[in-house]
N, C-alpha and C positions, 0 to 999 in steps of 0.2 A: 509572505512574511519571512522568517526567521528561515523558515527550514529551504525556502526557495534564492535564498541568500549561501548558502551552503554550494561552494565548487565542487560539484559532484557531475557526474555524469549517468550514474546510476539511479540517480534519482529523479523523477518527472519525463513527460513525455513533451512530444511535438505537433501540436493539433492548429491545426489553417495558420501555422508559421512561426506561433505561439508555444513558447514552452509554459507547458501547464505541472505543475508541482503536487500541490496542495489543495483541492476546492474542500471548502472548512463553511458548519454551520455552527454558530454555538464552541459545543465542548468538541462537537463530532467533526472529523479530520478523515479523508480519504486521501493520504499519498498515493502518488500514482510511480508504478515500476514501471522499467521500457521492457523489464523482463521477469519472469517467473523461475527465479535463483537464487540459490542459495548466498550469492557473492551479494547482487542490489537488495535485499532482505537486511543482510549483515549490515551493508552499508547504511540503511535506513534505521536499524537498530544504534546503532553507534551515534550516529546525529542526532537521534533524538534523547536519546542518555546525554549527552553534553548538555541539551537543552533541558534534561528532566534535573542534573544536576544543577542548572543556575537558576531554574525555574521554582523546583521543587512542585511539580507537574508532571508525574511520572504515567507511562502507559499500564495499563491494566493487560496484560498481555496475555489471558484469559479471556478476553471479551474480544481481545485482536485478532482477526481472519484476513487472511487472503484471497481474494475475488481474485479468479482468473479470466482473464478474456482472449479469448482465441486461439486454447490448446489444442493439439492435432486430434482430430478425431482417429480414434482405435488408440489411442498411448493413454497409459494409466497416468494421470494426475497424481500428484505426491500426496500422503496424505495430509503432510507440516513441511515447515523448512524452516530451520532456524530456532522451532519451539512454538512457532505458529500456525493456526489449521489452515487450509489450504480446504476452499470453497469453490463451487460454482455458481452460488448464485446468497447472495445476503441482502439484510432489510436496513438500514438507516431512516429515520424522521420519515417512517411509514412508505419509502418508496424503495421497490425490490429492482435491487440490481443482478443482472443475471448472464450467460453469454447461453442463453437459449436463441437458437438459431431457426427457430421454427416457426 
């Protein structure tokens, strides 16, 4: 939709050729970063404030986390970036997302 409509590059990734954005159930929304930064964070902030402002559908950015997947093992993960926590592993509509490699 809307936010995959956005010239960005910071935003979504590249899967079997496919740039994938947004997979959305409901209310619930997983953007997807090609990167774990402060820079595609901001930029995913910013686009959706445009959109919370025409919408008046704002993020609760309390309940907002960052899943990471495939940070280097031995490097400490951030704890936030941007004013959001920064995860390894979260639950949506009962199914655990995680970057357990085991």
């Amino acid at each position: 939709g809307w936010l995959k409509a956005q010239s960005t590059s910071v935003i979504g990734i590249n899967l079997g050729g496919a740039r994938v954005v947004c997979p959305q159930y409901a209310d619930d929304s997983l953007p997807l970063l090609p990167r774990c930064s402060a820079e595609n964070v901001q930029a995913l902030k910013v686009c959706m404030g445009t959109f919370g402002s025409v919408s008046c559908q704002l993020l609760n950015f309390p309940k907002c986390l960052i899943l990471v997947f495939g940070w280097p093992e031995g490097l400490p993960m951030p704890e936030e970036l941007e004013g959001i926590r920064v995860v390894d592993a979260a639950q949506t509509l009962g199914i655990v997302f995680s970057d357990d490699r085991r």
